[in-house]
C-alpha positions in Angstrom: 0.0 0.0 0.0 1.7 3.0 -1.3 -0.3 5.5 1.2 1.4 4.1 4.1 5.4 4.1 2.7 4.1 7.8 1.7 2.9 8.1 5.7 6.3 6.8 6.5 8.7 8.8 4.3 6.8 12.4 5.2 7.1 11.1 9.3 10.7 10.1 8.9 11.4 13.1 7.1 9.6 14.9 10.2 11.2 12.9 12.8 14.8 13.8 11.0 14.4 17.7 11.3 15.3 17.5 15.4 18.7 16.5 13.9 19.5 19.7 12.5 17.8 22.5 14.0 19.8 24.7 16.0 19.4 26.4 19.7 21.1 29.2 18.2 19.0 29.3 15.5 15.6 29.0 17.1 16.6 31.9 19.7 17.1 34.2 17.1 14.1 33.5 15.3 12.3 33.9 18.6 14.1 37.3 19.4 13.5 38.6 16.3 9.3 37.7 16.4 8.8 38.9 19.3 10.9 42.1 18.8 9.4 43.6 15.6 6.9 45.7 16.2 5.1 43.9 12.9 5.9 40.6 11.8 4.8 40.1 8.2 5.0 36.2 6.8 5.1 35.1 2.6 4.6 31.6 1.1 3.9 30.5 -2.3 1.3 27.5 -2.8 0.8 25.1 0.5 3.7 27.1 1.7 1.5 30.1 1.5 -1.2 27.8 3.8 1.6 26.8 6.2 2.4 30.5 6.4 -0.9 31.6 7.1 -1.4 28.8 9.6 1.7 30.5 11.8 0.8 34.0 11.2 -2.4 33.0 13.0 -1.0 31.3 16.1 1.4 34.8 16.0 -1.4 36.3 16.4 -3.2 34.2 19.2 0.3 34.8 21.2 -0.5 38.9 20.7 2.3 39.4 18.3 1.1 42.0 15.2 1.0 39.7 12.2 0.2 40.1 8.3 -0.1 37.6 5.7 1.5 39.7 2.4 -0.9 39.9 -0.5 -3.8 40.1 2.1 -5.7 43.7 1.2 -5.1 44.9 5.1 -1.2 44.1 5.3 0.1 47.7 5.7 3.7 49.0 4.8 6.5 47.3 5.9 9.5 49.3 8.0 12.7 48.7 9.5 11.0 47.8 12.9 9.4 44.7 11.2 10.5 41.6 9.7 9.1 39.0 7.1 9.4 35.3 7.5 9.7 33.8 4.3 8.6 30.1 3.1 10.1 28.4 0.2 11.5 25.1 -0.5 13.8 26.1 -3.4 14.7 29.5 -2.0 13.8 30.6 -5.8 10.4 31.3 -5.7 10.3 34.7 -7.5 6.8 35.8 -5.9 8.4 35.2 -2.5 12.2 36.6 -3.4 10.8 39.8 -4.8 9.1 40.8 -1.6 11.6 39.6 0.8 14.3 42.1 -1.7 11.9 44.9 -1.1 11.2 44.2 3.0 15.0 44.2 2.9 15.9 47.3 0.9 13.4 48.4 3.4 15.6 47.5 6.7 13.9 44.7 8.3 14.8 41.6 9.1 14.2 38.6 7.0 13.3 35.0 8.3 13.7 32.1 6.1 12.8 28.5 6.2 14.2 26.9 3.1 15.4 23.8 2.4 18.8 25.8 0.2 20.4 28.0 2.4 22.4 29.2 -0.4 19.4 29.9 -2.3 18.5 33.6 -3.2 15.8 33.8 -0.2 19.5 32.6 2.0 21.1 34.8 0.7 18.7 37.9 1.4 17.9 36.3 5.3 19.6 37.4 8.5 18.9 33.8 9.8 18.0 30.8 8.6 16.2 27.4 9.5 16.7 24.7 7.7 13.7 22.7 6.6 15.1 19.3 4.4 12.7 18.4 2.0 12.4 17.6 -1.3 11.3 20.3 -3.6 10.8 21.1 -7.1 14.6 21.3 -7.4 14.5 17.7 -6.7 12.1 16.5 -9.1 14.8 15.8 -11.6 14.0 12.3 -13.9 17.6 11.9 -14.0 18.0 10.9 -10.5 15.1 8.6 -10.5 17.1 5.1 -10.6 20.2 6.2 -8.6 17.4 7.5 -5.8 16.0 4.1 -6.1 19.2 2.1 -6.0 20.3 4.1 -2.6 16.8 3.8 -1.2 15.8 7.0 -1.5 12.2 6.8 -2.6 11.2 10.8 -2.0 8.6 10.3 -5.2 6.0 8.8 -2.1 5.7 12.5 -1.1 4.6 14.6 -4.2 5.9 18.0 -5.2 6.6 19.6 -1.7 5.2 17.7 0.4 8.2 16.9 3.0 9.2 20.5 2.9 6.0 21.9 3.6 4.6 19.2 6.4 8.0 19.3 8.2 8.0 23.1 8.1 4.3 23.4 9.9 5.7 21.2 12.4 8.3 23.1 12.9 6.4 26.3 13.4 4.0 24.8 15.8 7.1 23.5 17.6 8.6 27.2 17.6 4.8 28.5 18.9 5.4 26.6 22.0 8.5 27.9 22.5 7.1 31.2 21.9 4.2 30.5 24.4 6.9 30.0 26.8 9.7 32.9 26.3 6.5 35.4 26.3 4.9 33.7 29.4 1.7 32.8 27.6 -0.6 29.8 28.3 -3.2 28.1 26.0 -5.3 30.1 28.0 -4.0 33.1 26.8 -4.0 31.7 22.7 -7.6 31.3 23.5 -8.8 34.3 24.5 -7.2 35.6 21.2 -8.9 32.9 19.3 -11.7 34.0 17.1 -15.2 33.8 18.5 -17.0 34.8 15.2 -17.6 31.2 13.6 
């Protein structure tokens, strides 16, 4: 049954990103959040969903949040900063902003799976998300990615990248909840009543 190998790669690919992310790292994305006086955040795609799904616990936690390309997201300043979601790091519709919110001053935020990617080279820190992307979807690779085992076709397109990265931003939430001194409680009282 294919759907469960696919279960299995995405969890494994989940379970793997502990490995590499960074104390260092996490604390400056952390001080930077809650230190902006506006924090704006930019996906493409399910990235874009993923984005939206942490600018709305941001905003349970209190902290001033826009989704860009939403018709209320003001100006951006050099007492803001963008977080920034893409895979390849090439996305032009997410490069293009981040150029501008940095010609701009602010910070940038990135979680791409190239750190030497454009949307790296633009961000003043960066968390590493593995997961393969469209820069992986090359036909060339297919038997040598087979022959070592590597069988990253089970999770289409994104998939890795973008499941592992709303993990990750729950993950940071918490640690959020905690540096700020908030409780579910608190997220709750912030959580809309209008449904």
């Amino acid at each position: 049954m294919l759907m469960k190998s696919a279960i299995e790669e995405i969890l494994k690919n989940i379970e793997s990103a502990t490995e590499y992310i960074e104390e260092d790292t996490i604390n400056k994305f952390m001080d930077v959040l809650t230190e902006s006086k506006n924090v704006f955040v930019i996906g493409a795609g399910r990235s874009g969903l993923v984005a939206k799904a942490f600018a709305m616990r941001l905003m349970h936690l209190g902290i001033s949040t826009y989704v860009v390309g939403e018709t209320i997201s003001p100006a951006i300043y050099d007492d803001d900063c963008i977080l920034a979601i893409s895979g390849s790091g090439e996305t032009k519709t997410i490069v293009s902003p981040v150029k501008i919110a940095k010609d701009r001053g602010s910070k940038v935020l990135a979680l791409t799976s190239y750190p030497e990617s454009s949307l790296g080279k633009l961000a003043d820190s960066i968390m590493l998300v593995k997961g393969r992307t469209k820069v992986d979807m090359d036909d060339e690779d297919y038997l040598k990615r087979q022959i070592d085992g590597n069988y990253t076709s089970l999770t289409p397109l994104g998939t890795a990248f973008e499941l592992t990265s709303l993990i990750f931003l729950d993950g940071l939430i918490t640690d959020l909840m905690q540096k700020m001194g908030k409780t579910e409680t608190d997220l709750k009282n912030r959580h809309t009543v209008l449904e």
